[in-house]
N, C-alpha and C positions, 0 to 999 in steps of 0.2 A: 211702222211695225217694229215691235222691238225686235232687238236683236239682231238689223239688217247691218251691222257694221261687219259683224262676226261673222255671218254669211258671206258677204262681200272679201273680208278678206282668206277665207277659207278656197272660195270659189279660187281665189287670185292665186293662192297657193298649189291647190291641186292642178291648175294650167302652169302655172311657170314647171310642176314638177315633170308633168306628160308631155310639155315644149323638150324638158331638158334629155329625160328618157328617151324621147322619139331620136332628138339629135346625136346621143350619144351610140344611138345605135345606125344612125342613118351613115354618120361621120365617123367613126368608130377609127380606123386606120387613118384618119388624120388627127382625130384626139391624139391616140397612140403617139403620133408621133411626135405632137405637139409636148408630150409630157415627157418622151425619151429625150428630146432632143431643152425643153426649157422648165420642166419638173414639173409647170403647172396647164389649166386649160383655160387661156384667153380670152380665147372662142366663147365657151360657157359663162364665163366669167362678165363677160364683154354683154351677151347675151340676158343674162339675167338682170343686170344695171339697167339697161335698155326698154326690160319689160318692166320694173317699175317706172320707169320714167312717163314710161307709155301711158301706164294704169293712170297714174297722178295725173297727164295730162287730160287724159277722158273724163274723169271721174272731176274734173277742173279743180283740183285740193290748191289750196295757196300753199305755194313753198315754204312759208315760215312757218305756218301751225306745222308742219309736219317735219321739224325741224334744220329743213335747206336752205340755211340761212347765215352769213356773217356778223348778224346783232349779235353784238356779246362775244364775240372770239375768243379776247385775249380771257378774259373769264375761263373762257371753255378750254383754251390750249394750257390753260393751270392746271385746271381740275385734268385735264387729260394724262397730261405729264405727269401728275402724282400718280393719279390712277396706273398709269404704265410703271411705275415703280412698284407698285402695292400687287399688280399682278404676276409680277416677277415668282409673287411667292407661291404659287398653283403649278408656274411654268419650270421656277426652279424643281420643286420637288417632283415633278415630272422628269427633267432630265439627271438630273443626282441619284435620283434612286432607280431609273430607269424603266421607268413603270410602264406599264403596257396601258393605252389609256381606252383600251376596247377589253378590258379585262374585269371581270365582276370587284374585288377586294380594292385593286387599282383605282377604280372609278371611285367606291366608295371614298376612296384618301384622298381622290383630287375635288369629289364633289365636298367632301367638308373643309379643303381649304378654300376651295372657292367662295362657301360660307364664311369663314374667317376673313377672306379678303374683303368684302361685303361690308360688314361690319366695322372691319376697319377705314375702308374711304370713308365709308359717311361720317365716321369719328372725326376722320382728316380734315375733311372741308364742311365740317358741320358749320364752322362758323365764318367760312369764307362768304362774299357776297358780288355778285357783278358789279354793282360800283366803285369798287375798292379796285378796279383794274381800269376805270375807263379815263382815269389822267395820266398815270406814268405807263408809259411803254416801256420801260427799260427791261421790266422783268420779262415781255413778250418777248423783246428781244432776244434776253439771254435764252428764252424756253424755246424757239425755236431753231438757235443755234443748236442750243442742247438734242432735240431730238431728230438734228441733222446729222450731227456726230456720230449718235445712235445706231442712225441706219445707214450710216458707212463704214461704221467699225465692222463689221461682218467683212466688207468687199476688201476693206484694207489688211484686214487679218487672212485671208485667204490670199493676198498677193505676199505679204510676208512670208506665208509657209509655201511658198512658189505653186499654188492649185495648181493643176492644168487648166489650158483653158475653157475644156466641156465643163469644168465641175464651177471654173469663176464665173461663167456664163451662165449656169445655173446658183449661184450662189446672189448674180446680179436681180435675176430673175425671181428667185425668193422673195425676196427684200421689197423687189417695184408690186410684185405678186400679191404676198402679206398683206402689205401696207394698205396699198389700193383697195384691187378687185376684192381682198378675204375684209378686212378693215373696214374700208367707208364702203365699199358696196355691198356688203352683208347689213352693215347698221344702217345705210340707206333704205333697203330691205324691211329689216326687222323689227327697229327704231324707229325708223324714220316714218316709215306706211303703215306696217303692221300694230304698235305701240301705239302713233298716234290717231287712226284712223278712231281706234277702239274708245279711245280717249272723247273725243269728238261726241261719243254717245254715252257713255257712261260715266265721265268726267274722273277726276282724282280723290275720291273720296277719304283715304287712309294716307297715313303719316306714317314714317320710319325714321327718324333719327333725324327730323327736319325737314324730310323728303315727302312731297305728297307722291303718291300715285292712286291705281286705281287696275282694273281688269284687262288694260292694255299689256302692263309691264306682266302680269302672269301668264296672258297667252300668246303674246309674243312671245315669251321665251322658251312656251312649251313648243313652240312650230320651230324655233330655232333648236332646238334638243331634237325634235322629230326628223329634222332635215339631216342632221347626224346619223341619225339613227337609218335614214335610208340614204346616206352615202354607198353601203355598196351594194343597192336594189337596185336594180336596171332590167324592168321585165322583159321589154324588146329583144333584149343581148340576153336573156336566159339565166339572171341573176336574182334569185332571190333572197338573199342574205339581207339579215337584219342587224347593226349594231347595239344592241342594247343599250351597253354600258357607256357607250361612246354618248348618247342622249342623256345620258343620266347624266353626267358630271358638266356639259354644256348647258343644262338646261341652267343650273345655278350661275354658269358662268351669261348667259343672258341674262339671266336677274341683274347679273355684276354693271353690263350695260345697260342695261335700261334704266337702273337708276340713275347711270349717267345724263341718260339723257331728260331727266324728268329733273334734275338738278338744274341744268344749264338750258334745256330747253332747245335746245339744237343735236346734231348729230357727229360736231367734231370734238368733243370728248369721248363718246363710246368709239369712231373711228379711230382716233390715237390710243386708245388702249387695248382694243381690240389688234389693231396693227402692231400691238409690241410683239404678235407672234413670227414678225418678221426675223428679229434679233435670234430667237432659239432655233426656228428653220434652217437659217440662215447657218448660226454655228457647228447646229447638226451637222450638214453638208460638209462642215472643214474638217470636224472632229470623227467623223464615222468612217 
């Protein structure tokens, strides 16, 4: 049957959403607390990782078609690491101008930098290739050191301006938080299942600046914009709030990943660019 990929992953979407609803309302005062005391939720976090994992093992997916794979790393930790530079530019004028980023005009400015970033990776690494990384390690090395740095410079800059310790332990928590659970457990998610499931039946037929894709990379990213958009819906708890704008300007920035991943073909470069949102979280907390 056509169309059973779409299906498949829809079904899988609307259950991880009513698993997550059900929880946050069953757990509610230990969410709570979990967020007072380390700003993010774990719990949920931990939770949803788990239910793909689950899916992929039922549904028996090989882990490399769906991108959970080390072929090609140092490749990927390139393209990642640029990519986290080049998104800086959505993240920066987010915090400079101080945008509200569930605000209609807001959104609109961050969804057409999000366009602009876009456009410019693929420019970046149009002509990069995985083989060009699989004899010298030298530059993995340096890129890993690099984005070690990265994600300590927040914890050290926060001990320099003497944080307390609620606000460094939240600041630690960011960062492991970011990186991880919001990072590679979204693009595990999104990328990984959602992107390549679709892929699997409808293949990549379209080119963008060297990049094939295909009907994965667009409705993945529409479910990754939608899941913003009901961040703070929670029927259970008596919450029906929509964010609109909050989906609008994500949905581009999923395009942003997905092409990552239909570049490298794994899911540790949209993880590492994805996780740059660790660094601004992060400063937030020291700076607010």
């Amino acid at each position: 049957m056509k169309g059973k990929s779409i299906i498949e992953v829809l079904l899988v979407y609307i259950c991880i959403s009513l698993i997550s609803w059900v929880l946050r309302a069953l757990l509610a005062d230990l969410f709570i607390l979990e967020i007072e005391i380390l700003g993010w939720s774990y719990i949920g976090g931990t939770i949803q990782i788990l239910i793909t994992l689950f899916i992929l093992l039922i549904i028996k997916g090989d882990f490399k078609s769906y991108g959970i794979t080390k072929m090609g790393w140092k490749f990927s930790l390139d393209i990642g690491l640029t990519s986290w530079l080049v998104i800086l530019i959505p993240i920066g004028v987010l915090m400079v101008f101080q945008l509200n980023y569930m605000g209609f005009l807001d959104a609109i400015i961050l969804a057409g930098c999000e366009a602009i970033a876009i456009v410019l990776i693929l420019l970046i690494i149009r002509g990069r290739n995985i083989e060009d990384y699989e004899i010298d390690s030298s530059k993995s090395r340096i890129n890993v050191i690099f984005i070690v740095f990265l994600l300590l410079f927040p914890i050290f800059l926060g001990l320099f301006f003497n944080k307390s310790p609620n606000i460094m332990l939240k600041i630690i928590s960011t960062v492991i938080w970011q990186f991880i659970f919001s990072g590679f457990g979204e693009e595990l998610r999104y990328r990984g299942y959602y992107l390549s499931r679709i892929n699997e039946e409808f293949g990549r037929p379209y080119e963008l600046l060297g990049v094939k894709f295909g009907l994965g990379l667009i409705l993945s990213s529409l479910l990754f914009g939608l899941s913003h958009v009901l961040n703070p819906f929670s029927p259970f708890e008596g919450k029906f709030e929509f964010a609109w704008w909050w989906g609008l300007w994500t949905f581009f920035a999923g395009l942003f990943f997905g092409f990552l991943k239909e570049k490298t073909n794994n899911i540790i470069a949209p993880g590492i660019a994805h996780g740059s949102d660790a660094i601004g979280e992060a400063l937030n907390l020291i700076f607010s």
